[in-house]
C-alpha positions in Angstrom: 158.5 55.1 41.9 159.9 54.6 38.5 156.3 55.5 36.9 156.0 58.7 39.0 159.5 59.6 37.7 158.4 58.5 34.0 155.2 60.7 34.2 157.2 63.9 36.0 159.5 63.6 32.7 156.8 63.6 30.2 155.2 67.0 32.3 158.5 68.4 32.0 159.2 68.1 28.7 155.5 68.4 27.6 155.7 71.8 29.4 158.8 73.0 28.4 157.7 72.1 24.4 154.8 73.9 25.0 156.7 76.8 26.2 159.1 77.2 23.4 159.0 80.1 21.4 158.2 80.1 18.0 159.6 82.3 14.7 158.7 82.2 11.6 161.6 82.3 8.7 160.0 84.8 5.8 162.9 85.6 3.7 166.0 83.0 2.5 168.1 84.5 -0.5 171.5 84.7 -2.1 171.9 87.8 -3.9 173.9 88.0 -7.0 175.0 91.4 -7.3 178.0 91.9 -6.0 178.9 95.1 -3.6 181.4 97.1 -4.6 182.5 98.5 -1.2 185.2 100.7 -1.2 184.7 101.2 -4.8 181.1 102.1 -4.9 181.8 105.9 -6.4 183.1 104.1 -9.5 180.5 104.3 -12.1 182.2 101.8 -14.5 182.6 99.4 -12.2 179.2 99.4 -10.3 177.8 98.8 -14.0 179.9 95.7 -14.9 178.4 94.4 -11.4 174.7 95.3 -12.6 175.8 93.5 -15.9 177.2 90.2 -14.5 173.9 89.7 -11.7 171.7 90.1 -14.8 174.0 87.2 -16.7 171.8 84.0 -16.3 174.9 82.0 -16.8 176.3 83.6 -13.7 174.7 80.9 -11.9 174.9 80.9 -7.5 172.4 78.3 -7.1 174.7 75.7 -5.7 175.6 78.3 -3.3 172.4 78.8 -2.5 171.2 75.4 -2.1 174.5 74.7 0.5 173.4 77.3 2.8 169.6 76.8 2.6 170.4 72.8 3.6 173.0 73.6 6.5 170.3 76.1 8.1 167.8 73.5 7.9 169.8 70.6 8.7 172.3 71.5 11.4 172.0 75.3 11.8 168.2 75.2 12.9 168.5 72.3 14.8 170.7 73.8 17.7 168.5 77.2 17.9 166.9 77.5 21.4 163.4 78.2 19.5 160.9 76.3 17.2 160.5 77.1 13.7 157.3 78.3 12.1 156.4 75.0 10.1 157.7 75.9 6.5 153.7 75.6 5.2 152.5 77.7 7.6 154.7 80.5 6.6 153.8 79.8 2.8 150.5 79.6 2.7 149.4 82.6 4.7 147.2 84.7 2.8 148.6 87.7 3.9 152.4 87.1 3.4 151.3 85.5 -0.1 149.5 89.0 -0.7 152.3 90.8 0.4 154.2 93.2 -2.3 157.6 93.5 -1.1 159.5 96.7 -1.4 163.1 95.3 -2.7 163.4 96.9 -6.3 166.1 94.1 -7.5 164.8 91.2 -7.1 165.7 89.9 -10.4 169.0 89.6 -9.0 168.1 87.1 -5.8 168.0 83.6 -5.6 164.8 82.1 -2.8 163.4 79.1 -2.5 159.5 78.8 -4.6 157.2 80.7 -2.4 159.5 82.7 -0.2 159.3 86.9 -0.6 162.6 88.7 -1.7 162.3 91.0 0.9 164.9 94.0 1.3 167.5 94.2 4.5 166.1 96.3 7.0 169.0 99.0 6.4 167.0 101.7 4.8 163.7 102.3 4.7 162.4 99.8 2.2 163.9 97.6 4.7 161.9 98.3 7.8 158.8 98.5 5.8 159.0 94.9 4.8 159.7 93.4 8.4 157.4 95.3 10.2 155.0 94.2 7.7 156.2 90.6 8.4 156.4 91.2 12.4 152.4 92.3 11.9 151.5 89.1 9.6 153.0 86.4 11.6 152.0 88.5 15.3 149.2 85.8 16.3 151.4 82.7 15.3 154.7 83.2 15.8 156.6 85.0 18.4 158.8 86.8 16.3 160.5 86.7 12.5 163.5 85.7 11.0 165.5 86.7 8.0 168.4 85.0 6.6 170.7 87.0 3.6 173.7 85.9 2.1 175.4 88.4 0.0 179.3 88.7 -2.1 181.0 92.5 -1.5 184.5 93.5 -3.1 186.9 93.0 0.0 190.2 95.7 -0.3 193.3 93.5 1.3 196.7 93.7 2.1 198.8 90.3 1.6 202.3 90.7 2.2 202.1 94.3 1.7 200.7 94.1 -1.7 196.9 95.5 -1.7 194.4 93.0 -3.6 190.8 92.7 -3.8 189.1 89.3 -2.6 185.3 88.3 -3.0 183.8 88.5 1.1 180.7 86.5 1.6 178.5 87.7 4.2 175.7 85.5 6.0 173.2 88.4 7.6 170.4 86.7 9.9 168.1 89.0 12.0 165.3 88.5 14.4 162.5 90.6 15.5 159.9 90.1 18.1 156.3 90.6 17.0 156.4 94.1 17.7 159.2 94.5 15.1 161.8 94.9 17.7 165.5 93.3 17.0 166.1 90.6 19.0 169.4 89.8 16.9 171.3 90.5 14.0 174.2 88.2 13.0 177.0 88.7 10.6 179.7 86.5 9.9 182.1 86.3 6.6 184.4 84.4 4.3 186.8 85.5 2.4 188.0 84.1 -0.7 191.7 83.0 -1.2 192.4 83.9 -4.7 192.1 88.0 -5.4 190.4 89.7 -8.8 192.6 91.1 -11.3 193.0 94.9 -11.8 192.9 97.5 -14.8 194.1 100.6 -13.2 193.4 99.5 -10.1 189.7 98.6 -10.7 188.8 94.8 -10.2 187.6 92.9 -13.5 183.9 91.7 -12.9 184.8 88.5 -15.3 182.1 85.8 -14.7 184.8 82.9 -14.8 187.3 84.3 -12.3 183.9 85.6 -10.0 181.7 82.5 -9.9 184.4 80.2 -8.5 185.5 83.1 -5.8 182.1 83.3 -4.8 181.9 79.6 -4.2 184.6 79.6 -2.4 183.9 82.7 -0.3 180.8 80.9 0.5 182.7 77.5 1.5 185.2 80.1 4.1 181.9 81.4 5.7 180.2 78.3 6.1 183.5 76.9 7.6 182.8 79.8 9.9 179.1 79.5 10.8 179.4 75.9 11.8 181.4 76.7 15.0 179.5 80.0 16.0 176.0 80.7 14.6 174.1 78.2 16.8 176.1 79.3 19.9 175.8 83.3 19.1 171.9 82.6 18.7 171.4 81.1 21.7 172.8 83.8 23.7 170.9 86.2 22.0 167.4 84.4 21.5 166.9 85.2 25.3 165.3 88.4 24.6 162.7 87.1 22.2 
């Protein structure tokens, strides 16, 4: 009896591995330049932002390396389908082939290998995942894209407006047909606020960087208690 029980286990879970679905994770990044949000008509501004992304010593890659490790080592863990073996996704001719249409890539921070691809927002955007919904069609059941971006946050604290640094964690999935299946967006804010010269933030690399690290500490705070829960709800269309 306990054998037939043993073997009825192993068919179970046997089938039910063999039924999970799989997705294959074809973009990772951090990007550097900051959004300027409600200030985005300000030409002055919007230029201090292209100037500090460019700044090599403006340097995100701890931030990067945090998220890339949580997804991977807790995040991924608790989804309710199989990753596309990191390799796999690497070494497919066509995605290594593949020209991406993001025009800033200079500004992102990916792991070696991965494409910078664009959010699928505009039209550069929807180019790049249905191109990655075609590649991955006959392996994976669908595509997944992780970004992490900083935008200028407008704020009220005790009636006095400020400006904060928001970090955003954006992860969308389509199904091989380039359908969404999900799109997930959390934030952190950052506690301390940017200084102001008439009433435009100062893009100053020492006051940023440390904001931004610490906007990104606030929304990984805030993925750990929701992200896997919010993707297994919504994985149930893939």
């Amino acid at each position: 009896m306990k054998k037939t029980i043993f073997i009825l286990l192993v068919i179970i879970f046997c089938s039910e591995a063999q039924a999970q679905k799989k997705v294959a994770l074809v973009n990772f990044s951090v990007n550097k330049e900051i959004g300027p949000g409600d200030f985005g008509t300000n030409a002055g501004l919007v230029s201090e932002i292209t100037v500090l992304a460019a700044n090599n010593n403006f340097d995100l890659q701890s931030v990067f390396d945090s998220f890339y490790k949580s997804f991977n080592d807790d995040f991924a863990k608790g989804f309710p389908f199989q990753l596309l073996p990191e390799n796999d996704v690497l070494n497919n001719a066509e995605y290594q082939a593949y020209d991406p249409k993001y025009d800033k890539a200079m500004y992102v921070l990916s792991k070696q290998g991965y494409k910078n691809l664009a959010r699928p927002l505009l039209g550069m955007g929807k180019a790049d995942k249905d191109a990655m919904a075609s590649i991955f069609k006959t392996s994976a059941d669908g595509v997944l894209m992780v970004f992490i971006g900083f935008e200028l946050e407008k704020m009220a604290v005790m009636g006095v407006g400020v400006v904060k640094i928001k970090a955003f964690y954006n992860m969308i999935c389509y199904d091989k047909e380039g359908k969404k299946v999900f799109d997930i967006n959390e934030k952190g804010i950052s506690k301390k606020s940017l200084p102001l010269v008439a009433g435009i933030p100062i893009m100053d690399k020492e006051k940023v960087q440390p904001m931004c690290e610490d906007a990104a500490d606030q929304l990984l705070k805030e993925l750990e208690g929701t992200l896997k829960k919010v993707v297994s709800k919504s994985a149930k269309k893939l």
